[in-house]
ZALUMMI-321468 format. One record per atom (N, C-alpha, C, CB): x negated, y negated, z; residue in one letter; residue number from 1. Coordinates in steps of 0.02 Angstrom, whole numbers, plus 50000, padded with zeros to 5 digits. Glycine has a CB too. Layout:
residues N
- X; Y; Z; A; NUM
...
END
This chain:
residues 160
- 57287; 47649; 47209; X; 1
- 57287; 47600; 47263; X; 1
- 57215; 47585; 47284; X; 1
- 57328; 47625; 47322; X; 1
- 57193; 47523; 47307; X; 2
- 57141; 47505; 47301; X; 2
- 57115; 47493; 47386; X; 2
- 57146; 47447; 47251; X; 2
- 57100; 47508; 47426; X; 3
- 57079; 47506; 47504; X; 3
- 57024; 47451; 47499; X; 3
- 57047; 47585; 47540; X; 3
- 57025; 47413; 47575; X; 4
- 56987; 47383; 47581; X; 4
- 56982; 47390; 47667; X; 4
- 56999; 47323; 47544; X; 4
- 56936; 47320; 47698; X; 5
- 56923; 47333; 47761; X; 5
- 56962; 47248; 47760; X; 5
- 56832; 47359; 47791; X; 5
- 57000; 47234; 47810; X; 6
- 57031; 47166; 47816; X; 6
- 57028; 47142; 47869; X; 6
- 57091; 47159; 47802; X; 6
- 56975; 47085; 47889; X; 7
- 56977; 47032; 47951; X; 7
- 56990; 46972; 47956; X; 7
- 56931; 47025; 47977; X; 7
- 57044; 46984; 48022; X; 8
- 57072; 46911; 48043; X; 8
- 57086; 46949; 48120; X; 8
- 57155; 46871; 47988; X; 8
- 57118; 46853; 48131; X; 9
- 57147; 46857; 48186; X; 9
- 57203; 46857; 48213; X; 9
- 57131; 46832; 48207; X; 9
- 57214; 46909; 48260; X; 10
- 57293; 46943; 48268; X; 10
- 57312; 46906; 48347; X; 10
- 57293; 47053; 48272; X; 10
- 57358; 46894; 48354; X; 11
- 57373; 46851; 48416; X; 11
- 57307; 46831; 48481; X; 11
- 57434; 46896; 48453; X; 11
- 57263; 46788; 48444; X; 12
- 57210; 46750; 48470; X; 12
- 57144; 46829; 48500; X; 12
- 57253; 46689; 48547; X; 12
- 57160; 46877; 48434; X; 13
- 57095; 46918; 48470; X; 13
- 57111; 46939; 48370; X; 13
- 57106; 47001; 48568; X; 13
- 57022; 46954; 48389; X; 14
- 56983; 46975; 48315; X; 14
- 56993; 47045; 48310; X; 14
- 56897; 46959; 48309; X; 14
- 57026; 47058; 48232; X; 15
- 57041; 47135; 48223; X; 15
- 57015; 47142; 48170; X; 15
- 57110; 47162; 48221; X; 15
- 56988; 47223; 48145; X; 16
- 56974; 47232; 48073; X; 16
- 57024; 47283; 48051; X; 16
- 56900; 47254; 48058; X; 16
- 57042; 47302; 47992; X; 17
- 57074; 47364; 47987; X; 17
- 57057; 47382; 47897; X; 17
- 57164; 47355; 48014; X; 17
- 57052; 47460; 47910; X; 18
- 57054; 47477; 47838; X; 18
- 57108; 47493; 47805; X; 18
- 57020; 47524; 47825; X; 18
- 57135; 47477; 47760; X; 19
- 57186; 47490; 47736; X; 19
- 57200; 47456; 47646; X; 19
- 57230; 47468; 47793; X; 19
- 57249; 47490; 47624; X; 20
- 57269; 47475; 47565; X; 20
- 57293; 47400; 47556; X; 20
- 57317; 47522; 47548; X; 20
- 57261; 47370; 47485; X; 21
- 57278; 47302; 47466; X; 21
- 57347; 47302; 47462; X; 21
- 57248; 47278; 47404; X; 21
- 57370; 47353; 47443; X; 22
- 57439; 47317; 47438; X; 22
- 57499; 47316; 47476; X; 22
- 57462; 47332; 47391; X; 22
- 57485; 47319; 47537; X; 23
- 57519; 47336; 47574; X; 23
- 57530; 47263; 47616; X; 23
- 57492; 47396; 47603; X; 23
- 57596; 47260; 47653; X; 24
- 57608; 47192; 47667; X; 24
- 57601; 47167; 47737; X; 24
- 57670; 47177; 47647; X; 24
- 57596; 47109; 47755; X; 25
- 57542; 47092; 47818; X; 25
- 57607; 47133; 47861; X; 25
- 57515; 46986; 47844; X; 25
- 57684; 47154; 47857; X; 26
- 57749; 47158; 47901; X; 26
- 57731; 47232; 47916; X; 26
- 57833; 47141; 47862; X; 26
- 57736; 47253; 47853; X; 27
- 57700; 47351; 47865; X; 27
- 57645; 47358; 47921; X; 27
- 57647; 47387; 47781; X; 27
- 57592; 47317; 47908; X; 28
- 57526; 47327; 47939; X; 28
- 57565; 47299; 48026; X; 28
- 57447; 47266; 47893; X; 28
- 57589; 47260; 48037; X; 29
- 57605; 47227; 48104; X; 29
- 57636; 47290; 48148; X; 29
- 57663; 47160; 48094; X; 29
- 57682; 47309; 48107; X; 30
- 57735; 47352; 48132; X; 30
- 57696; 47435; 48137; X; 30
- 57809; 47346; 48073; X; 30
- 57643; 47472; 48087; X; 31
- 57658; 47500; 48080; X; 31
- 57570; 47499; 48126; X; 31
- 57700; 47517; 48023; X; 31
- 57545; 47484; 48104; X; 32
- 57452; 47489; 48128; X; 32
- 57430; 47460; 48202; X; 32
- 57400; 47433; 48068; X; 32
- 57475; 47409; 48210; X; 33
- 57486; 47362; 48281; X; 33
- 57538; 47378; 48330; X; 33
- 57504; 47290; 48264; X; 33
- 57588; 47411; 48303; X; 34
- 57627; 47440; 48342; X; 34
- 57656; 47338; 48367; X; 34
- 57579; 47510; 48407; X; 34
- 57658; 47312; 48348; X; 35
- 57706; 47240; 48347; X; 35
- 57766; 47239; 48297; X; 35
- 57660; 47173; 48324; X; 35
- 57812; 47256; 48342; X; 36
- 57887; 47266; 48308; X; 36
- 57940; 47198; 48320; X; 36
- 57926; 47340; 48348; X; 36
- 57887; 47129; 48339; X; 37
- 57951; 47110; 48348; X; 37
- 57976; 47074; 48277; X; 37
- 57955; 47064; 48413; X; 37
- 57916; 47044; 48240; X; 38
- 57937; 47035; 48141; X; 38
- 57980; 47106; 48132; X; 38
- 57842; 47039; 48068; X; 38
- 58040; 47096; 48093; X; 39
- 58092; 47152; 48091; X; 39
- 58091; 47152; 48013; X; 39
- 58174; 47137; 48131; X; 39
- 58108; 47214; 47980; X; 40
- 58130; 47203; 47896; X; 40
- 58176; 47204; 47884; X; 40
- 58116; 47238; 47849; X; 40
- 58223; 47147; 47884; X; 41
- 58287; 47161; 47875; X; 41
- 58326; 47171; 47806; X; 41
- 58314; 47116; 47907; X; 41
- 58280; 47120; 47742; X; 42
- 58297; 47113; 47700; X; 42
- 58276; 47160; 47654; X; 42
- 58291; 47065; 47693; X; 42
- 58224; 47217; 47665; X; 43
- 58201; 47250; 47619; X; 43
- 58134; 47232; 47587; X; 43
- 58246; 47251; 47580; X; 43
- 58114; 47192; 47610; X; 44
- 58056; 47134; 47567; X; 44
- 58064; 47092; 47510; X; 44
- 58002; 47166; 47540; X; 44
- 58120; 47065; 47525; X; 45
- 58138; 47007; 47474; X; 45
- 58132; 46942; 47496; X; 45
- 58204; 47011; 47451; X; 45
- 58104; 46930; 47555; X; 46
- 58107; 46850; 47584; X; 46
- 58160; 46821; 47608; X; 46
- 58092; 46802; 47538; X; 46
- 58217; 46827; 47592; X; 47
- 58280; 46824; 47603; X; 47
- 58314; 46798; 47669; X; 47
- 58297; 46882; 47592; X; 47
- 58262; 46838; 47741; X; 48
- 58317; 46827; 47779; X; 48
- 58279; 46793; 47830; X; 48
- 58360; 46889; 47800; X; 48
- 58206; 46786; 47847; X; 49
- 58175; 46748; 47905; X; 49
- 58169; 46808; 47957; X; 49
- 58225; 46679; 47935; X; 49
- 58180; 46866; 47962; X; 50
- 58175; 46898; 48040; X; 50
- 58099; 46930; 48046; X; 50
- 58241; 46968; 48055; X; 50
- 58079; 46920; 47975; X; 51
- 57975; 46929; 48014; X; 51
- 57941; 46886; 47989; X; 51
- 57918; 47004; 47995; X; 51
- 57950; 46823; 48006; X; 52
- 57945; 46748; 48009; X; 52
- 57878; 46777; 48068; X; 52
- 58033; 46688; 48039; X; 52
- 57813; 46759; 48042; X; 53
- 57738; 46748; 48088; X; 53
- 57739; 46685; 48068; X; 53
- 57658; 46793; 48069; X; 53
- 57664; 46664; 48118; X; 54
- 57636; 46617; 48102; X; 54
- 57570; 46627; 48056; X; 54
- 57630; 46587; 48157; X; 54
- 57561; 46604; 47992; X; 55
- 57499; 46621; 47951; X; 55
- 57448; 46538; 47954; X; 55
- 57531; 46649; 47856; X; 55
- 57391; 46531; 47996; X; 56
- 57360; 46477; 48002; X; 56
- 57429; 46422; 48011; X; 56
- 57306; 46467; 47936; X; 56
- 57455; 46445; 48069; X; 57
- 57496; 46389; 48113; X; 57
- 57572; 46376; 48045; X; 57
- 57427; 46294; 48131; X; 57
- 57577; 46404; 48011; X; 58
- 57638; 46413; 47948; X; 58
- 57687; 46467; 47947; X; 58
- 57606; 46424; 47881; X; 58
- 57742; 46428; 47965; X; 59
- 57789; 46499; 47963; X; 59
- 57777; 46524; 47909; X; 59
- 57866; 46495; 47968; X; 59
- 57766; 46594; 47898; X; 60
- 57802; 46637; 47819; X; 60
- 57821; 46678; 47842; X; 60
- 57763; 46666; 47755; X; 60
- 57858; 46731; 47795; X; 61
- 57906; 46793; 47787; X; 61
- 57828; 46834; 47784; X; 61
- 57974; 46798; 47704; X; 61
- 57825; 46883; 47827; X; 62
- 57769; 46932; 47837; X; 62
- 57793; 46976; 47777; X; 62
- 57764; 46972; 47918; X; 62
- 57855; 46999; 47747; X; 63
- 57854; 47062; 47705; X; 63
- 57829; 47011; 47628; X; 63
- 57949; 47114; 47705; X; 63
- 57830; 46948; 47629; X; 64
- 57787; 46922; 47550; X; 64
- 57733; 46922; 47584; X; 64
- 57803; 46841; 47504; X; 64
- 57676; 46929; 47617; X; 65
- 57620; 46913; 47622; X; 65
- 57564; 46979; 47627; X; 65
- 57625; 46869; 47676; X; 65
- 57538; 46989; 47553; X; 66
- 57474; 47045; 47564; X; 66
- 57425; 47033; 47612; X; 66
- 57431; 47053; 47503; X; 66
- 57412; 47113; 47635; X; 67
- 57367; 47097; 47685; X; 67
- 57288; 47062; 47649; X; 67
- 57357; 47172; 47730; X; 67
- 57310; 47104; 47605; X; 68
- 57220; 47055; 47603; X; 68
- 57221; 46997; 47585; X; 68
- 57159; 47078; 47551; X; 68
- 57263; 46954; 47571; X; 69
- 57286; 46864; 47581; X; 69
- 57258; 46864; 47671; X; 69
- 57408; 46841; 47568; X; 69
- 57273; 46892; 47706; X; 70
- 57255; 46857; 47770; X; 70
- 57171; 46858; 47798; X; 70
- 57302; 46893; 47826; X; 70
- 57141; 46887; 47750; X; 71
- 57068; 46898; 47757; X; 71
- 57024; 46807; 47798; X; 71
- 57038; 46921; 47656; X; 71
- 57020; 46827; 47861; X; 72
- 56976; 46767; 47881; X; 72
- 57051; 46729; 47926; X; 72
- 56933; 46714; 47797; X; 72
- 57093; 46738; 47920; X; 73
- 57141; 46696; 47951; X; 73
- 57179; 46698; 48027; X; 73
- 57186; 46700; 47909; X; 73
- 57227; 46664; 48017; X; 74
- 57246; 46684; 48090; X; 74
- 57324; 46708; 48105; X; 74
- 57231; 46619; 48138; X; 74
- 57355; 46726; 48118; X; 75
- 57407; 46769; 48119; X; 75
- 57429; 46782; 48183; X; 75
- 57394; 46825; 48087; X; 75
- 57495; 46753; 48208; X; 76
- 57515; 46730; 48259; X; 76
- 57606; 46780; 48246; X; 76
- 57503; 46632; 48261; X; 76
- 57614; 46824; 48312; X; 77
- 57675; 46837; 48323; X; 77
- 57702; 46821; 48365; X; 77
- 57687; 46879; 48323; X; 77
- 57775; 46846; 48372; X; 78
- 57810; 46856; 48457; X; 78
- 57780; 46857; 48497; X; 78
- 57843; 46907; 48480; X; 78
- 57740; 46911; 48494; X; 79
- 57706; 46949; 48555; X; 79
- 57656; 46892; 48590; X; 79
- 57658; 47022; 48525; X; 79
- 57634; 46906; 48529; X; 80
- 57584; 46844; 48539; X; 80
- 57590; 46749; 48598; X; 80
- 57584; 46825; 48456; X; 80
- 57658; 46753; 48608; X; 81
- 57672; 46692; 48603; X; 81
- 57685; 46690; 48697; X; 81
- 57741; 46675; 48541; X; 81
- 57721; 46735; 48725; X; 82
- 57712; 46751; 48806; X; 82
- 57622; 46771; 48814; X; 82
- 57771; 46832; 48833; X; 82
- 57629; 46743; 48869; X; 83
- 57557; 46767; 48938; X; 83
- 57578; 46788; 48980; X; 83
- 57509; 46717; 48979; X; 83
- 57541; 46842; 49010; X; 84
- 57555; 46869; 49067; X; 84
- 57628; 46885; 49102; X; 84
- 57524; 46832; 49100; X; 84
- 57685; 46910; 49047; X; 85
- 57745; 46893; 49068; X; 85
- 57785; 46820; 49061; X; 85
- 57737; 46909; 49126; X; 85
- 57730; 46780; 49080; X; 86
- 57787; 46721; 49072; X; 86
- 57809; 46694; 48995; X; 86
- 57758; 46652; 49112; X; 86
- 57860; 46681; 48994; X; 87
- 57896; 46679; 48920; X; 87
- 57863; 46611; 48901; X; 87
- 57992; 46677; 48918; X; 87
- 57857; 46577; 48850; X; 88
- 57838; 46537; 48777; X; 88
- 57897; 46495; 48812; X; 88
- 57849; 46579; 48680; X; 88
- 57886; 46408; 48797; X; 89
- 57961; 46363; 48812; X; 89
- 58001; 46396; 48754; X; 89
- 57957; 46262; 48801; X; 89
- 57976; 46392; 48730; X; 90
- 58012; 46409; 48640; X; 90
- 58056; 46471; 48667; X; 90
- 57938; 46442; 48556; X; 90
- 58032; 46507; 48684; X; 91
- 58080; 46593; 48702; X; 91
- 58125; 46574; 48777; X; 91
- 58004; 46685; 48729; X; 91
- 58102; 46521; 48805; X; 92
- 58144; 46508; 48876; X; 92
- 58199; 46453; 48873; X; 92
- 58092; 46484; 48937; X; 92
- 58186; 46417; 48800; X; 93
- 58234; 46358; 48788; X; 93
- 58281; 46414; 48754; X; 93
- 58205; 46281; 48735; X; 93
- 58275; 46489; 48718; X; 94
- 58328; 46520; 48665; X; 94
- 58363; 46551; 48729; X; 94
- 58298; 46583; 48594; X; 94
- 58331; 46587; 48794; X; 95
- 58365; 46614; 48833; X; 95
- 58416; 46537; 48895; X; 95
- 58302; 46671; 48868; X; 95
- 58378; 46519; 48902; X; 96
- 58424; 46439; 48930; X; 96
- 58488; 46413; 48889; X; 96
- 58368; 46363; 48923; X; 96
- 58515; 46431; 48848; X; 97
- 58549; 46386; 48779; X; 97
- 58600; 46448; 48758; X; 97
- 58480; 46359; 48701; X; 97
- 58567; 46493; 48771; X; 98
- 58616; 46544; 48726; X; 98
- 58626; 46593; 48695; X; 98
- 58631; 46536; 48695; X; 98
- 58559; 46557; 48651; X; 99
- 58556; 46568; 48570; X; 99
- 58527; 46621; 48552; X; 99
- 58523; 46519; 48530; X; 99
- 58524; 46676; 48606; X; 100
- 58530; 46738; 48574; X; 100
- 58596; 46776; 48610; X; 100
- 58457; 46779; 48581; X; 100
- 58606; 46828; 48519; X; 101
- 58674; 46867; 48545; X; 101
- 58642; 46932; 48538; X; 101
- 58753; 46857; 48498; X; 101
- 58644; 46950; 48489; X; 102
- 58605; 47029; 48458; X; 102
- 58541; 47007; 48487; X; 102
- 58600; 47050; 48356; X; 102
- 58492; 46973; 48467; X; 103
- 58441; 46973; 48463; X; 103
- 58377; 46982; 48396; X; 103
- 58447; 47007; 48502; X; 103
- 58430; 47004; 48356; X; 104
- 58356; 47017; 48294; X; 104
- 58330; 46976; 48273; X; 104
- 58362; 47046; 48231; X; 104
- 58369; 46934; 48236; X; 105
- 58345; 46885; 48211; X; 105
- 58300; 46823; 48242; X; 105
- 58391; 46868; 48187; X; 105
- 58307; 46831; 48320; X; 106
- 58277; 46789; 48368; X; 106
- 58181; 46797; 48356; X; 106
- 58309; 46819; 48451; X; 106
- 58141; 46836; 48338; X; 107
- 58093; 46829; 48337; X; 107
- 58077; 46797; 48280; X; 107
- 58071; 46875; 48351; X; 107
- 58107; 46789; 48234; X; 108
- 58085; 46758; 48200; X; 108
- 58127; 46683; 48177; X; 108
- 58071; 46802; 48160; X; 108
- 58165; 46666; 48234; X; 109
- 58197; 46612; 48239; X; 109
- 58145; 46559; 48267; X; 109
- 58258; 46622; 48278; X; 109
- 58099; 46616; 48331; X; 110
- 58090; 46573; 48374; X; 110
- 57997; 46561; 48359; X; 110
- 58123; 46603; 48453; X; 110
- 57980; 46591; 48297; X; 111
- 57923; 46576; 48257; X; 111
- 57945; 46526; 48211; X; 111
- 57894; 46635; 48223; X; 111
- 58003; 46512; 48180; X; 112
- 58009; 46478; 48119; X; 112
- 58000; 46388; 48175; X; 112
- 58104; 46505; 48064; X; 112
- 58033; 46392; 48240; X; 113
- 58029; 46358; 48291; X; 113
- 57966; 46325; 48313; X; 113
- 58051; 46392; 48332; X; 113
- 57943; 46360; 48335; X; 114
- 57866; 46347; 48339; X; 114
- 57835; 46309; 48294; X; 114
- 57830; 46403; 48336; X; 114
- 57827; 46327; 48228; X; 115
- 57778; 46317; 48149; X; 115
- 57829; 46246; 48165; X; 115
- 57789; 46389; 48049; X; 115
- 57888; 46222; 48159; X; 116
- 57918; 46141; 48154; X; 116
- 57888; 46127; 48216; X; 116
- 58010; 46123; 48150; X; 116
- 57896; 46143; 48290; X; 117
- 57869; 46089; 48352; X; 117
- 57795; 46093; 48355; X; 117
- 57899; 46109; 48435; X; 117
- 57758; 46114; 48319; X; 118
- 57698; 46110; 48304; X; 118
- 57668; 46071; 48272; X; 118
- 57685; 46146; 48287; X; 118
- 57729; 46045; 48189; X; 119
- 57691; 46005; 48156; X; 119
- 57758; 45936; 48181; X; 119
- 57672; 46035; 48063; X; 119
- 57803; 45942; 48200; X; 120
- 57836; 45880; 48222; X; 120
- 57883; 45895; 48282; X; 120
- 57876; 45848; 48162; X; 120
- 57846; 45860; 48349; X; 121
- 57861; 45870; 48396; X; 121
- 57932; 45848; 48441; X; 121
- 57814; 45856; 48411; X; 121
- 57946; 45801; 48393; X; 122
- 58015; 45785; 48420; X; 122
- 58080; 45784; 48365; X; 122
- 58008; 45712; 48453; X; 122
- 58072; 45846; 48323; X; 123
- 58126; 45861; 48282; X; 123
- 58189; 45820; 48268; X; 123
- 58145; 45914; 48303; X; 123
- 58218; 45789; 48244; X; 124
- 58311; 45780; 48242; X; 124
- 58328; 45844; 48206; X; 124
- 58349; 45702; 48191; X; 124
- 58392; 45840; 48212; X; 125
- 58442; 45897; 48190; X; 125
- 58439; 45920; 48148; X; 125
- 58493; 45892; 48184; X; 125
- 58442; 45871; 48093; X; 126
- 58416; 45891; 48003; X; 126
- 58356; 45934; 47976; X; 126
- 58396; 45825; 47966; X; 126
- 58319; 45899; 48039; X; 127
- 58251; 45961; 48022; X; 127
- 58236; 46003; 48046; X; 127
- 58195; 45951; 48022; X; 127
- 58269; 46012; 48123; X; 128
- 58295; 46088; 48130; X; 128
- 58321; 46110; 48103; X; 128
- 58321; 46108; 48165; X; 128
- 58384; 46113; 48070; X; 129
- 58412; 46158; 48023; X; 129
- 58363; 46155; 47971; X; 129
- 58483; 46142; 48000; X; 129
- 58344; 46143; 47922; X; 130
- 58283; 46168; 47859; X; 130
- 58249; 46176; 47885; X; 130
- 58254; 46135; 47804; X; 130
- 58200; 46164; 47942; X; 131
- 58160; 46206; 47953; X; 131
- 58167; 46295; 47974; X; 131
- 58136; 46171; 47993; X; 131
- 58241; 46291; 48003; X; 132
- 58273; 46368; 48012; X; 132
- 58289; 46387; 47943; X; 132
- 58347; 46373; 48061; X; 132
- 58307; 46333; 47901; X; 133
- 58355; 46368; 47834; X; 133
- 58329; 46450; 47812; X; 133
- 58341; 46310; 47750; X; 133
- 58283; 46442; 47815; X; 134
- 58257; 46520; 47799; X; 134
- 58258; 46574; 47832; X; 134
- 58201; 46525; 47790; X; 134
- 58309; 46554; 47898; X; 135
- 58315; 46618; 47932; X; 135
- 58390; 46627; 47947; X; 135
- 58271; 46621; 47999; X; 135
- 58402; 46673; 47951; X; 136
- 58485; 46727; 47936; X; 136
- 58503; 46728; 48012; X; 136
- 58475; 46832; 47898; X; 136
- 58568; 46714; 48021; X; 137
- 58577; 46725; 48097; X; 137
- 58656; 46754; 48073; X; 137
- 58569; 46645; 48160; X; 137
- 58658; 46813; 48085; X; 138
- 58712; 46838; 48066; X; 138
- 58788; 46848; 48139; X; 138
- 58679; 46910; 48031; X; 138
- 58737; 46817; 48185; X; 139
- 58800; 46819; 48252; X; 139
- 58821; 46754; 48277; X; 139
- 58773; 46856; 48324; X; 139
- 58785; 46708; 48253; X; 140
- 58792; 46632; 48294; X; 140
- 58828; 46584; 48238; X; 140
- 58703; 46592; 48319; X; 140
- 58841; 46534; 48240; X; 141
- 58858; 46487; 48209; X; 141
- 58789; 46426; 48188; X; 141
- 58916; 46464; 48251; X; 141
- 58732; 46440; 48231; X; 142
- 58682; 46418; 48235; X; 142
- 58673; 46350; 48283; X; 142
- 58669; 46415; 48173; X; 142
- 58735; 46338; 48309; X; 143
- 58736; 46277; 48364; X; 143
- 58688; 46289; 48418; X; 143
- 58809; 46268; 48399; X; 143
- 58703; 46354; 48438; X; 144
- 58658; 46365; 48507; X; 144
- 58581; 46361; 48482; X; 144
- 58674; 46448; 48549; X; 144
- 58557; 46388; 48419; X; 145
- 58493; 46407; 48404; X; 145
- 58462; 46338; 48403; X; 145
- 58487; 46451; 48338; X; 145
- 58506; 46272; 48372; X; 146
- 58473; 46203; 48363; X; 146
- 58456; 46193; 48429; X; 146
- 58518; 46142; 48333; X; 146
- 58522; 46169; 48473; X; 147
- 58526; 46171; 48546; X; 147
- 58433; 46184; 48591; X; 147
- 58588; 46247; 48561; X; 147
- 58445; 46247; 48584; X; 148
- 58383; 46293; 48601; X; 148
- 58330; 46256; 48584; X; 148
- 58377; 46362; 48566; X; 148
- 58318; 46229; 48518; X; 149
- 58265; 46208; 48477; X; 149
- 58254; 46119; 48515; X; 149
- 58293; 46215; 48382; X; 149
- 58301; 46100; 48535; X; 150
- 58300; 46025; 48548; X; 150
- 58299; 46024; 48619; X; 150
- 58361; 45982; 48518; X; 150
- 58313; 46078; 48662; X; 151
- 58284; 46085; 48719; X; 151
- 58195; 46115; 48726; X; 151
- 58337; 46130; 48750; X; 151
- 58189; 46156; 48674; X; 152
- 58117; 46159; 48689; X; 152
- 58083; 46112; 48684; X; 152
- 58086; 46197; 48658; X; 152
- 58092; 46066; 48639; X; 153
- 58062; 46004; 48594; X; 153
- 58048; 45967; 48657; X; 153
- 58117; 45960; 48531; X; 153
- 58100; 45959; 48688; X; 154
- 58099; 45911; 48756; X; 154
- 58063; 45927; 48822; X; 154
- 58167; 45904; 48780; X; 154
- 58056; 46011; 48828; X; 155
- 58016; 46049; 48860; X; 155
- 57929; 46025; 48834; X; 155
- 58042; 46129; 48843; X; 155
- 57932; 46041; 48790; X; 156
- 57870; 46041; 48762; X; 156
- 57823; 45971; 48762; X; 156
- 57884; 46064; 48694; X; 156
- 57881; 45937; 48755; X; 157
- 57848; 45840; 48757; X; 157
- 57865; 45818; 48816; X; 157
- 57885; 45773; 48699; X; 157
- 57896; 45834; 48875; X; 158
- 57900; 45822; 48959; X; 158
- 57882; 45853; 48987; X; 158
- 57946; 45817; 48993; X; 158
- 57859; 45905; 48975; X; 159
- 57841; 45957; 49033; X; 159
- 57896; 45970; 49095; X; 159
- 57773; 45931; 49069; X; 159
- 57961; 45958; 49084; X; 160
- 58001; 45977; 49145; X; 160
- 58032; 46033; 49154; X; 160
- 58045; 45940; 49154; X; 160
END
């Protein structure tokens, strides 16, 4: 195994860390950062969306992404996404709506969320769903999660 030293940026503050190349940006979050809310649900197959970050403003699946791919970048979680307590619209449109039951899959629902009202701010339906397609919601039907998504959208472009 081959070690290196790896810098980027971890929810808007500069980190370095030493560690092994091959190890995946979801391990390093969870295990070096103590940021548990990217979950592994699938084993590291990509599969299911629940450690859905943001990589330079792009949803991906944190368990495909080597850490040393993020060298220089920026890397955006859950955690990341509240200040001071107050919740993200994005996390206050999922608690307003419903659209969480369990909860797991919600952190990385509500990143896959973000990465679409980021690059298109007033979503329709169709592209909420593919833009979620990649994430597993094993308790909902996914009505509430759109819901959620088209109330933030509206949050986000009114400010009300």
């Amino acid at each position: 195994m081959t070690k290196l030293t790896v810098h980027f940026n971890l929810n808007q503050q500069n980190v370095s860390l030493e560690t092994f190349a091959e190890r995946t940006l979801l391990d390093v979050l969870r295990e070096d950062f103590a940021l548990t809310g990217a979950k592994d649900s699938c084993g590291g197959d990509g599969e299911c969306g629940a450690c859905t970050v943001l990589l330079d403003g792009e949803a991906v699946n944190a368990c495909l992404v080597l850490i040393s791919q993020v060298e220089r970048r920026h890397v955006l979680t859950i955690e990341g996404l509240s200040h001071d307590g107050t919740l993200h619209p994005i996390q206050n449109a999922f608690v307003q709506a419903g659209a969480i039951q369990c909860g797991y899959c919600t952190p990385g629902m509500v990143m896959a969320a973000k990465a679409l009202l980021d690059h298109i701010p007033q979503p329709d339906e169709n592209q909420i769903r593919e833009a979620l397609s990649g994430n597993l919601c094993r308790c909902t039907g996914y009505t509430k999660i759109v819901q959620a998504v088209q109330y933030a959208a509206s949050e986000l472009n009114h400010g009300h």
